[in-house]
PAGUBA-453397 format. One record per residue (C-alpha): residue number from 1; residue in one letter; x, y, z. Coordinates in nm, 2 decimals, always signed. Layout:
% PAGUBA-453397
{NUM "A" {X Y Z}}
...
END
This chain:
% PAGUBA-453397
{1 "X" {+1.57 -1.03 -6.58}}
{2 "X" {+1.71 -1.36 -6.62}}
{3 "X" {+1.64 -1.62 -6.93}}
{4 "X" {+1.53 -1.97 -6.88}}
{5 "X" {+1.83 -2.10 -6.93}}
{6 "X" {+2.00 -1.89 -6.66}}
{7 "X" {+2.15 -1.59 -6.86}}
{8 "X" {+2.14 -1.24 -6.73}}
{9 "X" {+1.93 -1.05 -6.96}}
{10 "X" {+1.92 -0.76 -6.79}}
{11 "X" {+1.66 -0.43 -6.70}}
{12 "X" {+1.37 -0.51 -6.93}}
{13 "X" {+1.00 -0.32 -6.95}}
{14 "X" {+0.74 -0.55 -6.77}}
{15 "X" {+0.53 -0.57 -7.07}}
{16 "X" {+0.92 -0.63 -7.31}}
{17 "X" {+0.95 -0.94 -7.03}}
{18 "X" {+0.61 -1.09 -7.05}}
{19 "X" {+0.64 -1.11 -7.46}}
{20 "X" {+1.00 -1.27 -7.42}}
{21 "X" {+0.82 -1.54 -7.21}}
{22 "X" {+0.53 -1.58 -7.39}}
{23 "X" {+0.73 -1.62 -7.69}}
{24 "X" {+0.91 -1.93 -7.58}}
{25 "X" {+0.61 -2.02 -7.40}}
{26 "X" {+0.69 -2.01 -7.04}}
{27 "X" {+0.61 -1.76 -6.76}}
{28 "X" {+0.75 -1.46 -6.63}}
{29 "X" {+0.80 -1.54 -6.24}}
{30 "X" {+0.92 -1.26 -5.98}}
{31 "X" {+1.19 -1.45 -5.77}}
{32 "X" {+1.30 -1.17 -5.60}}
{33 "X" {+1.07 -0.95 -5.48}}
{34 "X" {+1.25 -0.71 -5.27}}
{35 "X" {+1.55 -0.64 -5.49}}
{36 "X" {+1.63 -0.32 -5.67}}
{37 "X" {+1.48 -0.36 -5.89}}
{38 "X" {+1.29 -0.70 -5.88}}
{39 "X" {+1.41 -0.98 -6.03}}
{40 "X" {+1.22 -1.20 -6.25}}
{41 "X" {+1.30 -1.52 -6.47}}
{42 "X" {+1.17 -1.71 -6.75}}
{43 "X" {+1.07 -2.09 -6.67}}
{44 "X" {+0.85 -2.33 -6.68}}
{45 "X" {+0.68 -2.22 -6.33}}
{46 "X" {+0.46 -2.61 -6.33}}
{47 "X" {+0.75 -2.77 -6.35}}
{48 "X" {+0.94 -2.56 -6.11}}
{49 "X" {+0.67 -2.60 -5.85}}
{50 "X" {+0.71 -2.96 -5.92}}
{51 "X" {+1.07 -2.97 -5.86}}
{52 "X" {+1.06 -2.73 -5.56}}
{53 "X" {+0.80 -3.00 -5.38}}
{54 "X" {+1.05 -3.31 -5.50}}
{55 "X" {+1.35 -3.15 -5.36}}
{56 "X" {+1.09 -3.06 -5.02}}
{57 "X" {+1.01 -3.44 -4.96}}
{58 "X" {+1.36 -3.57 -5.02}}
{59 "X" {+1.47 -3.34 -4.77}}
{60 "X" {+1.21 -3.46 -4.53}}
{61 "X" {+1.27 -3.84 -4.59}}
{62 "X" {+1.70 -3.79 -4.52}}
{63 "X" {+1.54 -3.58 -4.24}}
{64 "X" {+1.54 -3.78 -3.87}}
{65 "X" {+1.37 -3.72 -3.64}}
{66 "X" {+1.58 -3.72 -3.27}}
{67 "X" {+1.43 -3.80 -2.96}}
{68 "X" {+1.57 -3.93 -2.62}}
{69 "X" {+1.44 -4.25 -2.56}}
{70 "X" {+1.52 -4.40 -2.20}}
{71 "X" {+1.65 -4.73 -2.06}}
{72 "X" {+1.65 -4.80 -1.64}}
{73 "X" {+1.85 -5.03 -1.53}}
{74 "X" {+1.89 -5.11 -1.15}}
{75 "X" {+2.23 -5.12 -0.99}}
{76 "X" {+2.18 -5.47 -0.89}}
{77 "X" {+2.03 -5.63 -1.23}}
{78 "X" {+2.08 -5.98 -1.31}}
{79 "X" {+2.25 -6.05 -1.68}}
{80 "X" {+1.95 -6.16 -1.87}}
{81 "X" {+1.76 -5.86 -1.77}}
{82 "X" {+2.05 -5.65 -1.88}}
{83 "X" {+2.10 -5.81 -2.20}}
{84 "X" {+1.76 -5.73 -2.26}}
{85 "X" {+1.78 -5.39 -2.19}}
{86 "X" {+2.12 -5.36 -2.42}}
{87 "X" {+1.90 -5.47 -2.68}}
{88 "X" {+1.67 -5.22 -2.66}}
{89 "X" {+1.92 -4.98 -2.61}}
{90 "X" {+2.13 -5.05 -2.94}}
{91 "X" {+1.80 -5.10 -3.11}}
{92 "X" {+1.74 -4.67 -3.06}}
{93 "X" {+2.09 -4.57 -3.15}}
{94 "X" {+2.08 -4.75 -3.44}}
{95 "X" {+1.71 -4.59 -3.54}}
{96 "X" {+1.95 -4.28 -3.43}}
{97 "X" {+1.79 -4.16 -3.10}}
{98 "X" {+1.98 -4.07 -2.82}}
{99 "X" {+1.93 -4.26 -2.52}}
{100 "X" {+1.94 -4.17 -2.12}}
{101 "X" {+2.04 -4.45 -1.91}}
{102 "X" {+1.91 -4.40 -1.54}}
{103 "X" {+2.00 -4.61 -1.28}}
{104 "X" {+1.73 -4.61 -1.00}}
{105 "X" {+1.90 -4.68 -0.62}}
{106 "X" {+1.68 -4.77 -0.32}}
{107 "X" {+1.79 -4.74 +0.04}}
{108 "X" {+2.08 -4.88 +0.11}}
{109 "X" {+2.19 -4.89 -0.24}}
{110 "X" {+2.23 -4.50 -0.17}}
{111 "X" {+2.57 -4.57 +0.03}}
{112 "X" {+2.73 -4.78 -0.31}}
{113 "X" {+2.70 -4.53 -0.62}}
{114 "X" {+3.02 -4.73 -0.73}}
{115 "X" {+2.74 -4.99 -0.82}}
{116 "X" {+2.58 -4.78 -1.03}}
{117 "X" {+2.92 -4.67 -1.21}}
{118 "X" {+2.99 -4.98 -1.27}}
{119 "X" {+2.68 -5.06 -1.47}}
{120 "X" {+2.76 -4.75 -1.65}}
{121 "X" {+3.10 -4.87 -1.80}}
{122 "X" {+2.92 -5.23 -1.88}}
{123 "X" {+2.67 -5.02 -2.06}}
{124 "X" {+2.93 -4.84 -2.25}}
{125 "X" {+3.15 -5.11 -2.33}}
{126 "X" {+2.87 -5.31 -2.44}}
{127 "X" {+2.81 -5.03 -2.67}}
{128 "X" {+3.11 -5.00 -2.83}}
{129 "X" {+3.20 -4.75 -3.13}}
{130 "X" {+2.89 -4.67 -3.27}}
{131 "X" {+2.75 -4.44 -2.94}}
{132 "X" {+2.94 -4.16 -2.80}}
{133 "X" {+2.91 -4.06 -2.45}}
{134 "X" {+2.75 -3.72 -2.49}}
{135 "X" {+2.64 -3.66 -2.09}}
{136 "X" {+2.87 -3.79 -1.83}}
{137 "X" {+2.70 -3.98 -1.57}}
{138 "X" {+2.61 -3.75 -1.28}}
{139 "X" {+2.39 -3.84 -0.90}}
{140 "X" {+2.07 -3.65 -0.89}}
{141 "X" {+1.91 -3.73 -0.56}}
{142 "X" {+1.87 -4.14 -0.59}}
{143 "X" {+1.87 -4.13 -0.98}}
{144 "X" {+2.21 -4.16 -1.18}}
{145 "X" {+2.22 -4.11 -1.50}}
{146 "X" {+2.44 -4.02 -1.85}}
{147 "X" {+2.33 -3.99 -2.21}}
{148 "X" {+2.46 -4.14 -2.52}}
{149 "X" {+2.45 -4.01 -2.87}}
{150 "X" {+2.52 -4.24 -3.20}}
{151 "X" {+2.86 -4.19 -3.37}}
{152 "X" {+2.75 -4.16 -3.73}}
{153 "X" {+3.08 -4.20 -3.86}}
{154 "X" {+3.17 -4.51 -3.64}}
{155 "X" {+2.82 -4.67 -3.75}}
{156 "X" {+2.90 -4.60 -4.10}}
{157 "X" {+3.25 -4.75 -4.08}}
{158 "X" {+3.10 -5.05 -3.90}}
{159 "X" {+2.88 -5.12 -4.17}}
{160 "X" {+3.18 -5.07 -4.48}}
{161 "X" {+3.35 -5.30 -4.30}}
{162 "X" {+3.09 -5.59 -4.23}}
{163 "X" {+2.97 -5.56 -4.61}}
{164 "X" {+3.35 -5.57 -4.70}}
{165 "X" {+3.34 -5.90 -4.50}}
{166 "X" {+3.09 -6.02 -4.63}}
{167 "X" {+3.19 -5.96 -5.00}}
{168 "X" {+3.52 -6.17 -4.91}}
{169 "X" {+3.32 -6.49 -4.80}}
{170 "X" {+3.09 -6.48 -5.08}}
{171 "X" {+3.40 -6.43 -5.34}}
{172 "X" {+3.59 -6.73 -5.16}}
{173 "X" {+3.27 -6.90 -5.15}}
{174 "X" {+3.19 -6.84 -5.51}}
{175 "X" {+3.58 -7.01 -5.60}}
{176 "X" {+3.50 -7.35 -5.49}}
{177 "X" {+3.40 -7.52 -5.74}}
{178 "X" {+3.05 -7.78 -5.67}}
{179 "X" {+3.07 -8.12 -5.78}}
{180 "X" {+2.86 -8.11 -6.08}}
{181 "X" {+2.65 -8.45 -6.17}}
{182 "X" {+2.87 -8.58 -6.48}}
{183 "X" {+3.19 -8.55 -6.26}}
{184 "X" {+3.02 -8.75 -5.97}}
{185 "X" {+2.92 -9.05 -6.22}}
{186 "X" {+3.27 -9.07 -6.34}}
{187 "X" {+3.39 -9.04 -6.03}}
{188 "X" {+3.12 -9.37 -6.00}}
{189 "X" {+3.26 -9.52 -6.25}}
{190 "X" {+3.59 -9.53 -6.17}}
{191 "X" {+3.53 -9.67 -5.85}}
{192 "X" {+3.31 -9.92 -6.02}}
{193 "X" {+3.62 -10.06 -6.26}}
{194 "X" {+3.92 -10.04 -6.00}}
{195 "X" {+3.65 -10.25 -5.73}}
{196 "X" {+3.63 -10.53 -6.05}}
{197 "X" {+3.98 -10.52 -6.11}}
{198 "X" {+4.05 -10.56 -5.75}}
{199 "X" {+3.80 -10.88 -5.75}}
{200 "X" {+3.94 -11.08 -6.06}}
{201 "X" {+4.14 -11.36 -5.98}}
{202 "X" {+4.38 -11.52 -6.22}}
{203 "X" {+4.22 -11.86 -6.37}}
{204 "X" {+4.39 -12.21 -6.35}}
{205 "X" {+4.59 -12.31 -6.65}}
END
């Protein structure tokens, strides 16, 4: 048997057990079932379910749920619809799906897979760090296609760095001092006098 506050206590009578917990008033719970012999603890067993179903739905919410989304492109695609595509794209690795970019080829397109490659590589370099080529591209009758993963670590070092940056500009902003409204009437002021000494002209003796 164990105490409530962890301690072995150890082979006790059933009926010994359940006074020792009534006594402190908690519960006698069985938390191993299937050991020789059984083993049971003191505890508060409401406020062990509590913490059981707390600990459950943390779990679930740091949980994420993976899917493969996918983006087509076409290996002849003008730049604005490629940038929109990219958007997409970076928009589900950073939700942290994977993606599968397919290239579709029509007939004569067949003879120039290079064309495809080569939107591949834009694809990737427009990626950058935070993806990781996961499924090298690969021709599967008129359909080419590869699949990237997100680069956790990369993401994560991407955004240390950008709130680093960010830190910096607002400390450098924070510096300069603003011109408050007492220094900008002397400032007035001074201006005022040196303009009316600049005007007086010596009288005529």
């Amino acid at each position: 048997m164990i105490g409530p506050d962890g301690a072995q206590l150890g082979i006790k009578p059933v009926p010994e057990a359940l006074r020792m917990a009534r006594g402190l008033d908690l519960d006698l719970v069985e938390v191993a079932p299937t050991a020789k012999p059984p083993v049971c603890r003191i505890m508060d067993y409401g406020k062990f379910r509590y913490e059981e179903a707390q600990k459950a739905k943390e779990a679930r919410r740091k949980s994420i749920h993976v899917t493969i989304k996918e983006v087509k492109f076409r290996p002849k695609i003008g730049k604005g619809d490629f940038d929109t595509k990219m958007r997409h794209l970076l928009q589900f690795i950073g939700e942290g799906h994977k993606v599968k970019v397919t290239l579709q080829f029509r007939g004569r397109e067949m003879a120039h897979p290079e064309l495809g490659r080569k939107i591949l590589d834009q694809v990737i370099e427009a990626v950058g760090p935070i993806a990781k080529v996961e499924n090298q591209a690969r021709m599967e009758g008129r359909t080419m296609s590869m699949v990237l993963a997100p680069d956790k670590k990369a993401q994560d070092a991407l955004k240390k760095a950008q709130a680093e940056a960010d830190a910096e500009a607002e400390a450098e902003t924070d510096t300069t001092e603003p011109s408050t409204p007492e220094a900008t009437a002397a400032a007035a002021v001074d201006g005022a006098v040196a303009e009316a000494e600049t005007d007086e002209t010596p009288g005529d003796e």
